[in-house]
C-alpha positions in Angstrom: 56.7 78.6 123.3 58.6 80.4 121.0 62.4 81.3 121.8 64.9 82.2 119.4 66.2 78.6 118.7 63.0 77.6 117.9 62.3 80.3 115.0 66.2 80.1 114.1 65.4 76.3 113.1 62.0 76.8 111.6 63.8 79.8 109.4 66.4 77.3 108.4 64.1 74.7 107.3 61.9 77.1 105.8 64.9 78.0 104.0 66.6 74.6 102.6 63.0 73.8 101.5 63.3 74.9 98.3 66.6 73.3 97.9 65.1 69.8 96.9 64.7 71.3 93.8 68.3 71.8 92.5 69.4 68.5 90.9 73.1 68.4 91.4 73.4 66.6 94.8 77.0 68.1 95.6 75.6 72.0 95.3 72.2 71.0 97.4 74.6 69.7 100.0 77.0 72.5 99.7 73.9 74.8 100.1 72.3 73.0 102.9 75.8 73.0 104.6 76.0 76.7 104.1 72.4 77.0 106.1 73.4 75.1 109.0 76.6 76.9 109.5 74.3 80.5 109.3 72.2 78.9 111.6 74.7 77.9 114.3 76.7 81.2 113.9 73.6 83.1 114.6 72.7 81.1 117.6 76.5 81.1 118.9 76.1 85.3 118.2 72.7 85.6 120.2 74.0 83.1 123.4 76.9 85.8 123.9 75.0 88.9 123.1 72.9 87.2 126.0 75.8 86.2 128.0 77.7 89.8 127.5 74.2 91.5 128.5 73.9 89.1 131.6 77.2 89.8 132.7 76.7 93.9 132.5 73.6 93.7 134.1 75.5 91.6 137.2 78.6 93.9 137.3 76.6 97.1 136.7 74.6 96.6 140.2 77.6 95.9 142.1 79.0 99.6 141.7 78.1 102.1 143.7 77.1 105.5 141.3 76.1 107.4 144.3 79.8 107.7 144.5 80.8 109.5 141.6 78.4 112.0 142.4 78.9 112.9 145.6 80.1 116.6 146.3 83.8 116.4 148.2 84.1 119.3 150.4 
């Protein structure tokens, strides 16, 4: 099953592939460094997007809208 973890790393390796090819060990490092750290902030950015959104959706069906509509007399 796919989830986004699972394509984030696939993308990732897809990604530092190519990097075998650059011959200076400290720049493929450096390069393959700068992946992982793209990799783990997007992850880190989609967990709270999903956390935020989980936390709406709870705090959005404990208010009571019928209430801001209601006609006072």
């Amino acid at each position: 099953m796919f989830n986004f973890n699972s394509v984030a790393d696939q993308v990732a390796t897809a990604v530092k592939t190519p990097l075998t090819y650059v011959e200076d060990k400290a720049i493929r490092a450096s390069l393959e460094n700068l992946v992982d750290t793209q990799t783990r902030f997007a992850k880190t950015v989609y967990e709270t997007n999903l956390e935020l959104a989980q936390q709406f959706v709870e705090a959005s069906q404990k208010v009571d809208y019928t209430k801001a509509f209601a006609v006072s007399k």
